[in-house]
N, C-alpha and C positions, 0 to 999 in steps of 0.2 A: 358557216364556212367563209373564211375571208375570201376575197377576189383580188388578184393579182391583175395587170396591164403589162401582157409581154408585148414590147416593140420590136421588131428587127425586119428589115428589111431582106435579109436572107432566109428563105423556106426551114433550111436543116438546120441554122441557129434554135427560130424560133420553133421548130419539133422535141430539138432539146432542151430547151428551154421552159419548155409548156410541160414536156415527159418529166423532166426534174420535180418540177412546182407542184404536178399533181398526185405526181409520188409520194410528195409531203404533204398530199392532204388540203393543198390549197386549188381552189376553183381557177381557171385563166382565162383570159379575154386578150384574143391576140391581133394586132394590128401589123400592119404591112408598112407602114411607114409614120411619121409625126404627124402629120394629119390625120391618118386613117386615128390615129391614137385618140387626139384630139377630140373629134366624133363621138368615139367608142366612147371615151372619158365621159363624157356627158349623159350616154344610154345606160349605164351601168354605175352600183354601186362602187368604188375602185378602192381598196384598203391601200396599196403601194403600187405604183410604177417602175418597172425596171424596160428601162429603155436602152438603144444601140446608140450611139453619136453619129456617126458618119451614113447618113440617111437619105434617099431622097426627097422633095416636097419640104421637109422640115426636120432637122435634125435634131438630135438627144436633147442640146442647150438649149435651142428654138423653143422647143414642144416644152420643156422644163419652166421658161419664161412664160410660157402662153399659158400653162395651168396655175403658177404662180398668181397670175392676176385676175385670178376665177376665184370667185370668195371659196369655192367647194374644196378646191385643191391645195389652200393656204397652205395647210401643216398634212397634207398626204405626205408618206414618203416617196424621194423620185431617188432609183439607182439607175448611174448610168452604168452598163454592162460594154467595156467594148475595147477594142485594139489598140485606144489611146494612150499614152501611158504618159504622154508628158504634163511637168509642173502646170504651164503654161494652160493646159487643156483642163485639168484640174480643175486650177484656181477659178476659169471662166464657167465650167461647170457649180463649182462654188457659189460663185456670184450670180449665177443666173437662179439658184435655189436647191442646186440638187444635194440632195441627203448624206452620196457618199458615190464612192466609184471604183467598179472592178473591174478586173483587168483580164480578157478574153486571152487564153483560152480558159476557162472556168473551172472550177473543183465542185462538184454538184452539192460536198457535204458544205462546204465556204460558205457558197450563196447562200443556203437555207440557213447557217448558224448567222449569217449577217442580213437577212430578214427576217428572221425573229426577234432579231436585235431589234431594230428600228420597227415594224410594222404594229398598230395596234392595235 
């Protein structure tokens, strides 16, 4: 069973977020923030990360950059999940290594067809 890394700083994101994923059959490992993530990434086997950006301690981009230069997380997939919608926040997601990025409020069938895409 793969293992997902849900981030979000909010309780009831991450309940739906976690309810979704294991709807579909996939195992979760949920962190409270980019660090708590961080942590957790290292105790656990992690097939993809779907992270929130606007975080506290470390956010989406942060935590994305910080697993980036961890030989383990090179080619994991990281989604950023979250209320940002602009270019600007993108492109910096981009560049700091993330996979791809969706846009809060969520479609539960979206997410799942856009991690099966990317997770291996």
């Amino acid at each position: 069973m793969q293992t997902i890394l849900a981030v979000d700083d909010s309780p009831s994101m991450r309940k739906m977020v976690s309810f979704t994923l294991t709807s579909a059959g996939y195992n979760v490992v949920e962190a409270v923030d980019g660090q708590d993530a961080y942590e957790k990434a290292q105790q656990h086997a992690i097939n993809l990360v779907l992270a929130d950006q606007n975080m506290p301690r470390l956010d989406g981009i942060g935590l994305t950059r910080r697993l980036r230069e961890h030989p383990d997380f090179k080619t994991t997939p990281i989604l950023i999940l979250t209320t940002e919608s602009s270019d600007q926040m993108k492109q910096a997601g981009r560049a700091a290594g993330a996979t791809g990025w969706l846009v809060k409020p969520f479609d539960p069938n979206r997410l799942i067809e856009v991690i099966k895409k990317v997770i291996r």
